[in-house]
N, C-alpha and C positions, 0 to 999 in steps of 0.2 A: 814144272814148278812155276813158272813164269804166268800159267794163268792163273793160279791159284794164288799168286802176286795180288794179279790187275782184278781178279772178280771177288776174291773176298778178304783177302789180307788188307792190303792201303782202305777201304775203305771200313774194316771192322777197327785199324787202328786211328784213321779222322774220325771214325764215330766216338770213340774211347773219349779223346780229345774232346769234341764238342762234348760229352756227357759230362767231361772233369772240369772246364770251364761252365756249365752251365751249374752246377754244384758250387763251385767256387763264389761264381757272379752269385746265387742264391743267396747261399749264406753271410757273401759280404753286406750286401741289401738288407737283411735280416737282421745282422747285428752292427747296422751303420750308426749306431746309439756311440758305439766304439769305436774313435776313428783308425785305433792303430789296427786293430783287426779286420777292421772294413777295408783297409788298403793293404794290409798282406794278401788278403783272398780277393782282393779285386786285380793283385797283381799276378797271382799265380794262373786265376782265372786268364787273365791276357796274356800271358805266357802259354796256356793250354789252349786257347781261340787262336794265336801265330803259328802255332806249332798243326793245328787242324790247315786252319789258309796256306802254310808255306805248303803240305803237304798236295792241298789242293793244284795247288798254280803249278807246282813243280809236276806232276801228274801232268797238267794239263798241255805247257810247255815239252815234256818230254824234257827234263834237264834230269841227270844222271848221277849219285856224286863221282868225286873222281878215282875214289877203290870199288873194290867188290863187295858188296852186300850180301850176306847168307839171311836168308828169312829167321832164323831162329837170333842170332844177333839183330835184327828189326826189333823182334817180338820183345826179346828182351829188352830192350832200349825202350820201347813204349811202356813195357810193362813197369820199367823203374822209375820212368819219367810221370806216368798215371800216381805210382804211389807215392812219388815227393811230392806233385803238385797238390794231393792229395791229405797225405801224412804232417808236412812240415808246415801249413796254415795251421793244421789243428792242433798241433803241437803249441805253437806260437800260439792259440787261442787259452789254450790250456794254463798258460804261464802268465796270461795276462790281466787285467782287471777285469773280465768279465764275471759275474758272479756264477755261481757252480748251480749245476742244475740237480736238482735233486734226484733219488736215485729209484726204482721203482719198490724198493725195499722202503726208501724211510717214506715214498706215498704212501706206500700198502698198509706201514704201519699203523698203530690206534695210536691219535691225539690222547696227549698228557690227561686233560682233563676228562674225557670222556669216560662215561663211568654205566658199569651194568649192573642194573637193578633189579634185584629179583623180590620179585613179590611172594614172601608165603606166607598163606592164608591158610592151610591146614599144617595144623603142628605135627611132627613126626615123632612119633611116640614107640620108637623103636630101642628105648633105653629101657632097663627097667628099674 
């Protein structure tokens, strides 16, 4: 179990980390128009970048915590920590000034004014 620790576990969950900080950092950047929103997701983002570095140094050091770690308690912990760092910016974006994006229904939709014209040039003469 131990290598499947060191060879694909700690580094599938630094990766997560880097991938939710680099999402975070994105969309703060994106919607830095906003500033409360630019700095919830610029915080969460650094909170997800510490969490990748503590992960690293600690790795690197060999420093342990001081109970026992079962991998599926890891997994979970990242996996909750992925979806808050994730969930509760956009929650908070959600709630806040940002104007709401439209939805692919009302693009798809037909404009008000637009209008279809049908041209007929031969009468139908199917009355009688």
């Amino acid at each position: 179990m131990t290598h499947f620790l060191t060879t694909w576990f700690w580094p599938l969950i630094t990766g997560l980390a880097l991938i939710t900080a680099l999402v975070n950092f994105g969309v703060a950047i994106a919607q830095r128009k906003y500033a409360t929103v630019a700095l919830v997701r610029g915080v969460a983002g650094l909170a997800s970048l510490v969490l990748a570095v503590f992960i690293i140094v600690a790795k690197n050091l060999r420093l342990h915590p001081p109970f026992a770690l079962e991998w599926q308690e890891v997994f979970l912990a990242a996996g909750v920590f992925v979806f808050i760092m994730l969930w509760l910016p956009s929650q908070f974006e959600r709630n806040s000034e940002v104007p709401k994006r439209t939805t692919l229904q009302e693009r798809a939709a037909r404009p008000v004014r637009a209008t279809v014209r049908l041209q007929q040039t031969i009468p139908e003469d199917w009355m009688n």
